[in-house]
Biopython code that builds the backbone (N, CA, C, O; Angstrom):
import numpy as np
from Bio.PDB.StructureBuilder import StructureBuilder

atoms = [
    (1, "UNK", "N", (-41.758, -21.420, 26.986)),
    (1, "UNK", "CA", (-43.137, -21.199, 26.597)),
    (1, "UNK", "C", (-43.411, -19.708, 26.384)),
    (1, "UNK", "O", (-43.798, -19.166, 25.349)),
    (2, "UNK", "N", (-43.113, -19.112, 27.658)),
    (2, "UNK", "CA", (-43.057, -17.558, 27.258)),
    (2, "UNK", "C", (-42.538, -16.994, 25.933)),
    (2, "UNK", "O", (-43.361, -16.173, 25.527)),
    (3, "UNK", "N", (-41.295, -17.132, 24.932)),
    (3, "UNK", "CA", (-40.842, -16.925, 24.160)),
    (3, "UNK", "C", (-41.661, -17.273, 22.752)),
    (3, "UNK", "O", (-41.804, -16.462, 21.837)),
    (4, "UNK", "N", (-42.238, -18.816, 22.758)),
    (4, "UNK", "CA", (-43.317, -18.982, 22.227)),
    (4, "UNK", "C", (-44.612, -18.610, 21.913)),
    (4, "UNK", "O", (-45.086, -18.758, 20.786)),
    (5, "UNK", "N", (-45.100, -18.222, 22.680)),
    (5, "UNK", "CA", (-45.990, -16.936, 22.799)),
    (5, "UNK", "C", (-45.799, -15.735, 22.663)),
    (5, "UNK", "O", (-46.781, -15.082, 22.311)),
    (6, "UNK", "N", (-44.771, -15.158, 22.838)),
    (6, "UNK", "CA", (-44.724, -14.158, 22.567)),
    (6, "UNK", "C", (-44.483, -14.346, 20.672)),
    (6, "UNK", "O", (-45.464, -14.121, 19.963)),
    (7, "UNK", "N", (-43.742, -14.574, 20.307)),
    (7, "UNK", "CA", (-43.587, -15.010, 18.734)),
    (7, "UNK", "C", (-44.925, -15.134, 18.231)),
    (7, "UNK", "O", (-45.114, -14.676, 17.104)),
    (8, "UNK", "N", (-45.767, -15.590, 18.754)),
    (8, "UNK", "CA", (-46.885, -16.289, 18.116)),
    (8, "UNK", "C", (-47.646, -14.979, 17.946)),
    (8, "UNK", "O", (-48.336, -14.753, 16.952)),
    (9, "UNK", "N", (-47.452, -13.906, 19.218)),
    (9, "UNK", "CA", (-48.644, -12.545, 19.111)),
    (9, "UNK", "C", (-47.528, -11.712, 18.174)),
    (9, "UNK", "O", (-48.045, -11.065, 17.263)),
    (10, "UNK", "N", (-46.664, -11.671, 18.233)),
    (10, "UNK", "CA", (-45.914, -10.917, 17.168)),
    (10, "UNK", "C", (-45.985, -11.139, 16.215)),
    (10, "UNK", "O", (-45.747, -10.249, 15.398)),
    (11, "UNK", "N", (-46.429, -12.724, 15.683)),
    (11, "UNK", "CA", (-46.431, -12.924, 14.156)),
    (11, "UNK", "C", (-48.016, -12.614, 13.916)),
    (11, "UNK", "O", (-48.541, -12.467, 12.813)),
    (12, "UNK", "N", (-48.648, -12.549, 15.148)),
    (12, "UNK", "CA", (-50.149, -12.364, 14.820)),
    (12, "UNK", "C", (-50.165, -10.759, 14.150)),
    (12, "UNK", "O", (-50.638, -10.491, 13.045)),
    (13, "UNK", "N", (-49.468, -9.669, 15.188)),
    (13, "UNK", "CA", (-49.907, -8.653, 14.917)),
    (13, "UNK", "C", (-48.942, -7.897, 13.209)),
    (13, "UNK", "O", (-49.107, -6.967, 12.420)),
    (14, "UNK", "N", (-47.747, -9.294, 13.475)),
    (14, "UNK", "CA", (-47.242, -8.870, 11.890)),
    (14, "UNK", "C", (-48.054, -8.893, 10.562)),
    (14, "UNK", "O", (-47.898, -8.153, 9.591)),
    (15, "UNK", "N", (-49.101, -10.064, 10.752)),
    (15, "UNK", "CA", (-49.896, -10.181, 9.523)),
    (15, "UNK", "C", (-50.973, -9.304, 9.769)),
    (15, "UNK", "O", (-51.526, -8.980, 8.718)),
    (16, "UNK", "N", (-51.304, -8.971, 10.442)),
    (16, "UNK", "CA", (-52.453, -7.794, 10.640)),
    (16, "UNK", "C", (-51.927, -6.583, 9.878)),
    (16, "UNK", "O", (-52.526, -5.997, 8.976)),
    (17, "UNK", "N", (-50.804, -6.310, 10.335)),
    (17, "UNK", "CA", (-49.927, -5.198, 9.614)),
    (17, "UNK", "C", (-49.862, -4.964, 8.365)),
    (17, "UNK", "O", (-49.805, -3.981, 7.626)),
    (18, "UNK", "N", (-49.893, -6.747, 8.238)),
    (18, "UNK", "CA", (-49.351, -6.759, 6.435)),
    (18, "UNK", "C", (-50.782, -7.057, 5.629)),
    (18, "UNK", "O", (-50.740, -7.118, 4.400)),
    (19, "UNK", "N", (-51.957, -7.228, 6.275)),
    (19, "UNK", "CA", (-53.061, -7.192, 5.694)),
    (19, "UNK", "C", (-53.549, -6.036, 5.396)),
    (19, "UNK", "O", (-54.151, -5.802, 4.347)),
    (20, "UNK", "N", (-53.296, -5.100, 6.427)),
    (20, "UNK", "CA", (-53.828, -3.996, 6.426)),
    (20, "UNK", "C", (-52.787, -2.767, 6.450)),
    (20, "UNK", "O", (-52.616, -2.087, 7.462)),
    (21, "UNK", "N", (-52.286, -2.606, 5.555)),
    (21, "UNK", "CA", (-50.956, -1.010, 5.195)),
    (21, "UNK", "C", (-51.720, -0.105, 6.583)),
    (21, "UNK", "O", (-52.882, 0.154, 6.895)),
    (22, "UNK", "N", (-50.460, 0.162, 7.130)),
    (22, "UNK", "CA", (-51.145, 1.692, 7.258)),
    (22, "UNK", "C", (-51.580, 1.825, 8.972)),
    (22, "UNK", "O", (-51.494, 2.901, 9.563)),
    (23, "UNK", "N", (-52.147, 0.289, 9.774)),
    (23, "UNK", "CA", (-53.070, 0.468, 10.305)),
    (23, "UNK", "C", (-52.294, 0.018, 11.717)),
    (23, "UNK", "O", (-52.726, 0.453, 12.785)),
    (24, "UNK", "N", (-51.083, -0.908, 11.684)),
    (24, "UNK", "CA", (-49.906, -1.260, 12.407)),
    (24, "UNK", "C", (-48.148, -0.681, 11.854)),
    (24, "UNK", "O", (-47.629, -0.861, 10.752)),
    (25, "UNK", "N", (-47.812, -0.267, 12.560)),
    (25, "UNK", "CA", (-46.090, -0.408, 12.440)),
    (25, "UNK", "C", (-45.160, -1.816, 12.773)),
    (25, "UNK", "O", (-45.372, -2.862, 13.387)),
    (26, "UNK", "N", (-44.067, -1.259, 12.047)),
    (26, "UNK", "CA", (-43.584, -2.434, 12.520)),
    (26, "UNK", "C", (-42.868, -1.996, 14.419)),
    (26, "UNK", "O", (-42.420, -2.978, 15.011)),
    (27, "UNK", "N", (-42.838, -1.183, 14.877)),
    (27, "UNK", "CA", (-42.809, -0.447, 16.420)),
    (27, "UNK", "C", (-43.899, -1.506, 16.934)),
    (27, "UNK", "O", (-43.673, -2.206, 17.921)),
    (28, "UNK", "N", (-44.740, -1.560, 16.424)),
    (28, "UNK", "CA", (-46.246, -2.063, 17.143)),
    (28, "UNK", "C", (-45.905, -3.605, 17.430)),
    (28, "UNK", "O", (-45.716, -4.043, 18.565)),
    (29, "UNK", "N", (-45.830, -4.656, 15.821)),
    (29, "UNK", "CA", (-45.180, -5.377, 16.014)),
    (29, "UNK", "C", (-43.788, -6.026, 17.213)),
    (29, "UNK", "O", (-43.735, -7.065, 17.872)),
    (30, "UNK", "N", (-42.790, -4.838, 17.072)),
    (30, "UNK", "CA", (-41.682, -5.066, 18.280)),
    (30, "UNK", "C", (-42.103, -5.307, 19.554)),
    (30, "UNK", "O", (-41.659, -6.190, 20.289)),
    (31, "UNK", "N", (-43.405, -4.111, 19.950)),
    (31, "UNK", "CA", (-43.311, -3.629, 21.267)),
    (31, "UNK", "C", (-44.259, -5.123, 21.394)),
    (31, "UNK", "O", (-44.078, -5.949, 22.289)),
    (32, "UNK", "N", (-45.258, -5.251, 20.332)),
    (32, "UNK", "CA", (-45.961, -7.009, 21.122)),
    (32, "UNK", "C", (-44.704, -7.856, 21.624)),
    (32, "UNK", "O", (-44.781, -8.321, 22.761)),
    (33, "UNK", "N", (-43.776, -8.047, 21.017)),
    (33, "UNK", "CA", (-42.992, -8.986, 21.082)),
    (33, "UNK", "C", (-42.362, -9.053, 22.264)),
    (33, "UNK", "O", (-42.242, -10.117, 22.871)),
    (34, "UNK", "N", (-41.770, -7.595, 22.822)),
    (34, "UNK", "CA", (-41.243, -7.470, 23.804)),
    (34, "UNK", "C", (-42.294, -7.922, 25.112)),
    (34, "UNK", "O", (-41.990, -8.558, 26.121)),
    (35, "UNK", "N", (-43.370, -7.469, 24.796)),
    (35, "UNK", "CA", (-44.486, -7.220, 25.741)),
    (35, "UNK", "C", (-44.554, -8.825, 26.432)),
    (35, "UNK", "O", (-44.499, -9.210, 27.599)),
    (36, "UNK", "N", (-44.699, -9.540, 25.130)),
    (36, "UNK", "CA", (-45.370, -10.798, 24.735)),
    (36, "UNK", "C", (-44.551, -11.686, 25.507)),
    (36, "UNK", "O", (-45.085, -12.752, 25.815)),
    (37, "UNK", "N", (-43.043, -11.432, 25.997)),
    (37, "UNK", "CA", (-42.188, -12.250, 26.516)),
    (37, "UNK", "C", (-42.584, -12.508, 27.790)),
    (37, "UNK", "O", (-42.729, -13.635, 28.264)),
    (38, "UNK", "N", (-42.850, -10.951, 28.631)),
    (38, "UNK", "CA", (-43.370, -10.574, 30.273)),
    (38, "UNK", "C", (-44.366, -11.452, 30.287)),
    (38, "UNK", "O", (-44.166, -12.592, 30.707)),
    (39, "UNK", "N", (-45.981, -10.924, 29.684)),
    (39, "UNK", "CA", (-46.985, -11.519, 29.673)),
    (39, "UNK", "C", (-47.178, -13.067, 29.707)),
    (39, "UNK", "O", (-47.862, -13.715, 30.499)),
    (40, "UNK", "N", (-46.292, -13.582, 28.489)),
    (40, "UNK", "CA", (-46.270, -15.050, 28.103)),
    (40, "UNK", "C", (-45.655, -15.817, 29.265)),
    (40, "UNK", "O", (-45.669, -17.044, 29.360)),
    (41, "UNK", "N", (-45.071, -14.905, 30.207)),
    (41, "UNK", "CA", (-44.505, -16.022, 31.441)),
    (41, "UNK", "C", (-45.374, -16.542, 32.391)),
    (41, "UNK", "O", (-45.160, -17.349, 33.296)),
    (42, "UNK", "N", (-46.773, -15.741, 31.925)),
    (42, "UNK", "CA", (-48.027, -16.401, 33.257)),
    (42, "UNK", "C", (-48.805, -17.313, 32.689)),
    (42, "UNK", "O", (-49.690, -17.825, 33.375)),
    (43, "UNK", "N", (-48.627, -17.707, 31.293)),
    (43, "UNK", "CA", (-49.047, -18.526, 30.955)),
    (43, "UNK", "C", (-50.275, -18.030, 29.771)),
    (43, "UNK", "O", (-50.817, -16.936, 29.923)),
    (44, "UNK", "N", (-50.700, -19.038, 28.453)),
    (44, "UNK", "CA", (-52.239, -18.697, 27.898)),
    (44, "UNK", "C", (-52.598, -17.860, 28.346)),
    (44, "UNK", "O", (-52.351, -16.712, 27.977)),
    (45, "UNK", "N", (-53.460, -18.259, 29.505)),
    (45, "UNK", "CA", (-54.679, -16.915, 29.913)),
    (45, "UNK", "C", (-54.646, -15.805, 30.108)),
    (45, "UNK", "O", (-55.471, -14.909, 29.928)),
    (46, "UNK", "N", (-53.109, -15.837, 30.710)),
    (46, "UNK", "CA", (-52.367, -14.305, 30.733)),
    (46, "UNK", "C", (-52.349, -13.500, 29.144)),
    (46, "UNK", "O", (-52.663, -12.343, 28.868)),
    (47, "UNK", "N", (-52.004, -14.272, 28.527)),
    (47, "UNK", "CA", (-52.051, -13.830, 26.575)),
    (47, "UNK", "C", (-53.355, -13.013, 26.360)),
    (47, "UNK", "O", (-53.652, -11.854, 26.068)),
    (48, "UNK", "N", (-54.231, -14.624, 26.758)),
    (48, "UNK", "CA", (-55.650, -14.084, 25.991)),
    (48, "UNK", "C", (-55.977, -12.831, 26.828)),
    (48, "UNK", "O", (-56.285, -11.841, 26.165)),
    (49, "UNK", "N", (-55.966, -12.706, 28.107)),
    (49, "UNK", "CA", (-56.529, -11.578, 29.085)),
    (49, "UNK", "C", (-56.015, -10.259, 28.534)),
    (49, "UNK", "O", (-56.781, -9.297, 28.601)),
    (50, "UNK", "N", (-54.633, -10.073, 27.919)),
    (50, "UNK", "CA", (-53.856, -8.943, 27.500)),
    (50, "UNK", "C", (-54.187, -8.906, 26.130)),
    (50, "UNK", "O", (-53.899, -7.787, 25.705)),
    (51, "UNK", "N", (-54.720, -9.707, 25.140)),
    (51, "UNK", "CA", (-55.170, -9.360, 23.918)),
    (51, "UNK", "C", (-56.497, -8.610, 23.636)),
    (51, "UNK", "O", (-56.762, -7.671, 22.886)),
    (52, "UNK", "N", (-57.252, -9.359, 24.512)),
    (52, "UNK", "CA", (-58.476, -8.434, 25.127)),
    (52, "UNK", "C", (-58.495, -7.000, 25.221)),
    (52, "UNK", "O", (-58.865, -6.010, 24.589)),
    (53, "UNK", "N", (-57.659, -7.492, 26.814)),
    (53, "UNK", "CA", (-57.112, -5.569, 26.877)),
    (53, "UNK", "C", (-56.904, -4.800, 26.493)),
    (53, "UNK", "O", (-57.380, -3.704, 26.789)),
    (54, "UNK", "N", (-55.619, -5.168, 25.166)),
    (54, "UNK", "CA", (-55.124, -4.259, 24.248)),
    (54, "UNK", "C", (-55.934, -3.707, 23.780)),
    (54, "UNK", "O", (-56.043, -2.484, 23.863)),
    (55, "UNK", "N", (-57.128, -4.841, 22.846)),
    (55, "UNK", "CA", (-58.028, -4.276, 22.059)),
    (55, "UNK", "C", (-59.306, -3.530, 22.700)),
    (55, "UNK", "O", (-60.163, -3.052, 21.957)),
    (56, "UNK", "N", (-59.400, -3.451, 24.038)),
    (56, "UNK", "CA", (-60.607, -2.704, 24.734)),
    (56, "UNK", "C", (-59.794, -1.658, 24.753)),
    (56, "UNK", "O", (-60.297, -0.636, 24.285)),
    (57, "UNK", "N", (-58.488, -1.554, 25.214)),
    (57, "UNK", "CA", (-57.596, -0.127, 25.163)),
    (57, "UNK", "C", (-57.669, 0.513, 24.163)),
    (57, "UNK", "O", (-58.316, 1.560, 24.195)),
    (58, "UNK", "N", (-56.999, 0.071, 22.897)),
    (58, "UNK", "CA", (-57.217, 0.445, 21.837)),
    (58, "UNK", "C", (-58.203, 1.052, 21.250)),
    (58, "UNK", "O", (-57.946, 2.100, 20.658)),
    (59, "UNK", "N", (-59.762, 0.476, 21.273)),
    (59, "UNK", "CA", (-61.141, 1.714, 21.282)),
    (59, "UNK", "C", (-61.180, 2.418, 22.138)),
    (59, "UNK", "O", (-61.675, 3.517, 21.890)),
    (60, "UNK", "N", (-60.801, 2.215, 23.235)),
    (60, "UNK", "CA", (-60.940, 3.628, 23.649)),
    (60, "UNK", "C", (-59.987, 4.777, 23.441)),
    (60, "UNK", "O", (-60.289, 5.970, 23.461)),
    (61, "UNK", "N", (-58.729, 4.224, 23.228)),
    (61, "UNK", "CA", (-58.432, 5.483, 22.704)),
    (61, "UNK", "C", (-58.373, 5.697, 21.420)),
    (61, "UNK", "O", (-57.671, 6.614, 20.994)),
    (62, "UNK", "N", (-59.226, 4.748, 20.430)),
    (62, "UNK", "CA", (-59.400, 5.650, 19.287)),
    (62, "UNK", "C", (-60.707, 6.651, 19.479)),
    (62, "UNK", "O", (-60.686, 7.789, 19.011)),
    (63, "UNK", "N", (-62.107, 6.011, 20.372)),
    (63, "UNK", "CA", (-62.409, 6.814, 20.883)),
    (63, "UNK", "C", (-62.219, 8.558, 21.115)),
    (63, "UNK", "O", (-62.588, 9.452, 20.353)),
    (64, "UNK", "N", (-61.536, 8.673, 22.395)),
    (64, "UNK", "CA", (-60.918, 9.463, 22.306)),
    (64, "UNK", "C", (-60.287, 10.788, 21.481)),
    (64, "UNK", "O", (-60.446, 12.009, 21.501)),
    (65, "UNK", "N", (-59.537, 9.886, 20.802)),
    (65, "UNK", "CA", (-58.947, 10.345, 19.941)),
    (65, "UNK", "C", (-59.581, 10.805, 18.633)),
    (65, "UNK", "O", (-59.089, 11.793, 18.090)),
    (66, "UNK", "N", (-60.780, 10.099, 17.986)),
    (66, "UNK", "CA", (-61.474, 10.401, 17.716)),
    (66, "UNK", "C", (-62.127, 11.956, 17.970)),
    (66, "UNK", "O", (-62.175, 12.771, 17.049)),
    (67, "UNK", "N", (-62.637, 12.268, 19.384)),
    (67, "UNK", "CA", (-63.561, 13.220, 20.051)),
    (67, "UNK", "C", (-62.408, 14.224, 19.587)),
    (67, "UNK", "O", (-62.930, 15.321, 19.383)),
    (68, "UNK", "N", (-60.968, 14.257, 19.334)),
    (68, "UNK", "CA", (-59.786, 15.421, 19.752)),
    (68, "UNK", "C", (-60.209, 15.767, 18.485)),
    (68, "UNK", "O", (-60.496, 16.958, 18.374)),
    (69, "UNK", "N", (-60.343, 15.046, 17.434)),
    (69, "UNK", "CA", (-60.379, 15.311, 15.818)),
    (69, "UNK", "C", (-59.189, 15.033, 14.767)),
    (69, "UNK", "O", (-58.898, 15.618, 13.724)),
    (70, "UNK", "N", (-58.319, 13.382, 15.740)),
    (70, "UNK", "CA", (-57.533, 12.863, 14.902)),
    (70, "UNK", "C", (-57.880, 11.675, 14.619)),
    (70, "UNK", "O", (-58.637, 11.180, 15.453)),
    (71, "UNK", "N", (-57.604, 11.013, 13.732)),
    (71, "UNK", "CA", (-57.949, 10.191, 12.724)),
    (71, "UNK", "C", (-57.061, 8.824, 12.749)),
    (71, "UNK", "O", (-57.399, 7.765, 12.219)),
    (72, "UNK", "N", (-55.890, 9.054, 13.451)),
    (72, "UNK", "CA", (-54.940, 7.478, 13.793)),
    (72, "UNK", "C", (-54.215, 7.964, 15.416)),
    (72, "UNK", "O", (-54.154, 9.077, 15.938)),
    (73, "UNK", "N", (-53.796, 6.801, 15.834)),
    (73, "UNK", "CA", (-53.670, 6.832, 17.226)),
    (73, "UNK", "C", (-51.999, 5.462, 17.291)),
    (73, "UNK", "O", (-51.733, 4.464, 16.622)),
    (74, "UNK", "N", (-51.362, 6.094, 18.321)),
    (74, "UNK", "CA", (-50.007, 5.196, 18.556)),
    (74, "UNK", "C", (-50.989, 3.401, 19.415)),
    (74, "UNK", "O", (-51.648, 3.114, 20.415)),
    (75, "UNK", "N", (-50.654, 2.982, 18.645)),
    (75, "UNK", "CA", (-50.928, 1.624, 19.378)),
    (75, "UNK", "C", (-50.400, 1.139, 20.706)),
    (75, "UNK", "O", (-51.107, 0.535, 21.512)),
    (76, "UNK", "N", (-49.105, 1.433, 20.906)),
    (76, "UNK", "CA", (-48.033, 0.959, 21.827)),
    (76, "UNK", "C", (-48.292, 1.298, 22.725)),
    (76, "UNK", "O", (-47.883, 0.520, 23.587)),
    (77, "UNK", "N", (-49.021, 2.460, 23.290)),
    (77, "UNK", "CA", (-49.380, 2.748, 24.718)),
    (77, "UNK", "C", (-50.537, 1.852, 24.984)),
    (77, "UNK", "O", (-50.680, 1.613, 26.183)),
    (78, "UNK", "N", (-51.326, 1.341, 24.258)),
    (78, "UNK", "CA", (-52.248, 0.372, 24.811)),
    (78, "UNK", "C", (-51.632, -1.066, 24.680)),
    (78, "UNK", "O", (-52.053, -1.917, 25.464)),
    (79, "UNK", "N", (-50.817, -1.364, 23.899)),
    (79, "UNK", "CA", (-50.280, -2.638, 24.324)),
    (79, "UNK", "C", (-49.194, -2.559, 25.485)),
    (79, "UNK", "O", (-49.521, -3.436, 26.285)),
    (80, "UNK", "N", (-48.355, -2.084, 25.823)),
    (80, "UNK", "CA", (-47.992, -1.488, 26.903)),
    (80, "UNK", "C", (-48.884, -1.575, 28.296)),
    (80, "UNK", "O", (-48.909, -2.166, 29.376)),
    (81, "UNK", "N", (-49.349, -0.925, 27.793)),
    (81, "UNK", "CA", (-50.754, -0.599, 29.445)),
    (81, "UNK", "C", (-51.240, -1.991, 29.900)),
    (81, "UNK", "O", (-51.253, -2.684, 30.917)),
    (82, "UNK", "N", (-51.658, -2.038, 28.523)),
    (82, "UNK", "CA", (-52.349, -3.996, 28.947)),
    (82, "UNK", "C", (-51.479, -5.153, 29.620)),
    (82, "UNK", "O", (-51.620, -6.152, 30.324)),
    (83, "UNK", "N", (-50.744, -4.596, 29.137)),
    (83, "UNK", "CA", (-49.416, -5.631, 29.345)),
    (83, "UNK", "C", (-49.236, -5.827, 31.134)),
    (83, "UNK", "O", (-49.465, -6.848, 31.781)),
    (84, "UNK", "N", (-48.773, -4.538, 31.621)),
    (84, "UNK", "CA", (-48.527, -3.949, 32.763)),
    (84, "UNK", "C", (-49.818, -4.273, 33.902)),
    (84, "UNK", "O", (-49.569, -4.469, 35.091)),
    (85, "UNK", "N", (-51.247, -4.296, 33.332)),
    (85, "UNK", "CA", (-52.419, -4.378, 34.131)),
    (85, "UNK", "C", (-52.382, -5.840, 34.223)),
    (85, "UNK", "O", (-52.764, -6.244, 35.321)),
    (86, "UNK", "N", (-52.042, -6.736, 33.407)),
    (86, "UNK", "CA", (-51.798, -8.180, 33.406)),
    (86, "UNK", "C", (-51.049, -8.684, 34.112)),
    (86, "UNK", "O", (-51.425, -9.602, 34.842)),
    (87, "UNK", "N", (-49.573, -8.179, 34.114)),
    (87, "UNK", "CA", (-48.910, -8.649, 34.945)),
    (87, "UNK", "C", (-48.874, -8.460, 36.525)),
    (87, "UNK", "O", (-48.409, -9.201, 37.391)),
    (88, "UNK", "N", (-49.460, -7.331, 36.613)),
    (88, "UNK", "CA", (-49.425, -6.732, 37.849)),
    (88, "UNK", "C", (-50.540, -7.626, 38.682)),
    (88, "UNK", "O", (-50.378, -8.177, 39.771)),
    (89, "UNK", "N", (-51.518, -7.609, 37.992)),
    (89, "UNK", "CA", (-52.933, -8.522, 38.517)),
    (89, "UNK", "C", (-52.123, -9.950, 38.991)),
    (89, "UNK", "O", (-52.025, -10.493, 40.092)),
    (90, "UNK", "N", (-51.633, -10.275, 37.749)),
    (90, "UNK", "CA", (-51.654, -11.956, 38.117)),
    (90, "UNK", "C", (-50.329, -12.195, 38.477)),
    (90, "UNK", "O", (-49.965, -13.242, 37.941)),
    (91, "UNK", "N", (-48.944, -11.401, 39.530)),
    (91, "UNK", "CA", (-48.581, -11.315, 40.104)),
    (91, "UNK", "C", (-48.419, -10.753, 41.416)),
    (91, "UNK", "O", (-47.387, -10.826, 42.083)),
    (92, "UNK", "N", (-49.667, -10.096, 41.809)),
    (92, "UNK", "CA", (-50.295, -9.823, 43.154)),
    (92, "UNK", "C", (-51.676, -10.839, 43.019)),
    (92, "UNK", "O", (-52.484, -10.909, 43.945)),
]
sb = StructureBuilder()
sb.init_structure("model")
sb.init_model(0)
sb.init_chain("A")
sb.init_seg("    ")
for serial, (resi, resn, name, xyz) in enumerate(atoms, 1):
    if name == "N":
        sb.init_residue(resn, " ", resi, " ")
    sb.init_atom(name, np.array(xyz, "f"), 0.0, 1.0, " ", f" {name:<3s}", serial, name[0])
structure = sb.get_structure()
């Protein structure tokens, strides 16, 4: 199931990629995938809770990043982060 899910957010964030040039890598893509394997072992809610995340991570550090006076931001540290706050939660 885990493996399944994870595929499923990787192919999600592949077509995002491919909808939008420019706005995902394919790095971004990988690192869901990898991410997506950990996460996907707690099950759905674990997914949805870390897709969330990502994307609350993600404004804020475009946020951020924004305020510095740059204009694009690495994705992977917020899918990463999310990832890690997920698992950690719903394995303690």
């Amino acid at each position: 199931m885990s493996l399944v899910l994870a595929l499923a957010c990787a192919a999600v964030q592949l077509l995002l990629a491919m909808v939008r040039p420019g706005t995902l890598g394919f790095g971004d893509v990988t690192c869901t995938l990898m991410m997506g394997i950990a996460v996907g072992w707690f099950g759905v809610e674990a997914v949805l809770v870390w897709w969330m995340l990502m994307g609350l991570l993600g404004l804020v550090m475009l946020g951020v990043q924004k305020r510095r006076g740059g204009d694009s931001i690495p994705f992977a540290p917020a899918i990463v982060l999310a990832a890690v706050i997920v698992v950690l939660a719903r394995a303690l």
